[in-house]
Structure formats: structure tokens, C-alpha cells
Kinemage of the C-alpha trace (Angstrom):
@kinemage 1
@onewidth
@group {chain A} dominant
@subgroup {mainchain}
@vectorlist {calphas} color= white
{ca unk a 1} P 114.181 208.285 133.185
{ca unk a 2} L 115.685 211.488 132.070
{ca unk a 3} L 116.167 212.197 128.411
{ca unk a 4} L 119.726 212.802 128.673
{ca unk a 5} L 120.527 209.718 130.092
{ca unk a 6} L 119.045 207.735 127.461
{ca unk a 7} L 121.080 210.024 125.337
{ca unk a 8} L 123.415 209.121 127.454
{ca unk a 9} L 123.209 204.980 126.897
{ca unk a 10} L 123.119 205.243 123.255
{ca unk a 11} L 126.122 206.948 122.990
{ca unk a 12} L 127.787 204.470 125.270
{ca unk a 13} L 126.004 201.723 123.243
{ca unk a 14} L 127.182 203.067 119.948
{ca unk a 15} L 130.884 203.375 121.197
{ca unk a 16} L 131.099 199.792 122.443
{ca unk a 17} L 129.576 198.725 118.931
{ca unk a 18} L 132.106 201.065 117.518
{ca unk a 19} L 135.024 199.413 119.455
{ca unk a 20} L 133.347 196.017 118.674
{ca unk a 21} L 133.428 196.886 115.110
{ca unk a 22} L 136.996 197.886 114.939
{ca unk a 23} L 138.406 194.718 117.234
{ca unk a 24} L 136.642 192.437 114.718
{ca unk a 25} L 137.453 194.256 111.480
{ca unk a 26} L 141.525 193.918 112.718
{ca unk a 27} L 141.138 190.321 114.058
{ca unk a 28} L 143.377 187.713 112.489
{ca unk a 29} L 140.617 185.850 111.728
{ca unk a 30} L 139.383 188.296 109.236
{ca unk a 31} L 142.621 188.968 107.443
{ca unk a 32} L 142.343 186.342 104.486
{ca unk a 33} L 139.034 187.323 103.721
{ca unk a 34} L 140.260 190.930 103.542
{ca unk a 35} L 143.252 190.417 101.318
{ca unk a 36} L 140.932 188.704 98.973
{ca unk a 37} L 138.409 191.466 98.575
{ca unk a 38} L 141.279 194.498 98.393
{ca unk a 39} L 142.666 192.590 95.279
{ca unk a 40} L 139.103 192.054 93.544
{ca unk a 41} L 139.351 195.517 91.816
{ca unk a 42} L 142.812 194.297 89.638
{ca unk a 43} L 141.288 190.589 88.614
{ca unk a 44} L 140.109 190.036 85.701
{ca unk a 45} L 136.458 189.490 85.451
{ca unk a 46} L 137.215 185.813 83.867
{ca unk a 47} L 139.171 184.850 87.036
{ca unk a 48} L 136.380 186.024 89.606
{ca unk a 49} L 135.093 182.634 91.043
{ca unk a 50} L 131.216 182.983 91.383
């Protein structure tokens, strides 16, 4: 095999995680858990459930 194309692969590999990545992070299924976590910053540290 040629150096390039395993250069080649991992780039491919990479994007597809990238796209992967970015398909789960704007899923619907992820959306609750994501509204929770933007508004830990403005709670109180008394109302954080541990």
C-alpha cells in the first residue's frame, strides 16, 4: 500500500466520524439532554441535582 492512500483512508475515516458526530450531536434524541447542560451555568449550585 502506498502512503498516500492510507493518508488517504484516514481522512475519509475522520470525515465520516466528523459527519457522524454532527448527525448525532443535532438528533432529536439529544436535544433534552442539551437544553439541560446549556442552562447549568445560570443554576444555582443548591439546585444542581447530584
Amino acid at each position: 500500500m502506498d502512503l498516500n492512500l492510507l493518508r488517504s483512508i484516514a481522512t475519509l475515516l475522520m470525515f465520516v466520524l466528523f459527519v457522524g458526530i454532527c448527525v448525532w450531536a443535532w438528533s432529536r434524541r439529544q436535544q433534552a439532554g442539551f437544553a439541560d447542560a446549556e442552562r447549568l451555568p445560570l443554576v444555582d449550585d443548591d439546585q444542581v441535582s447530584r
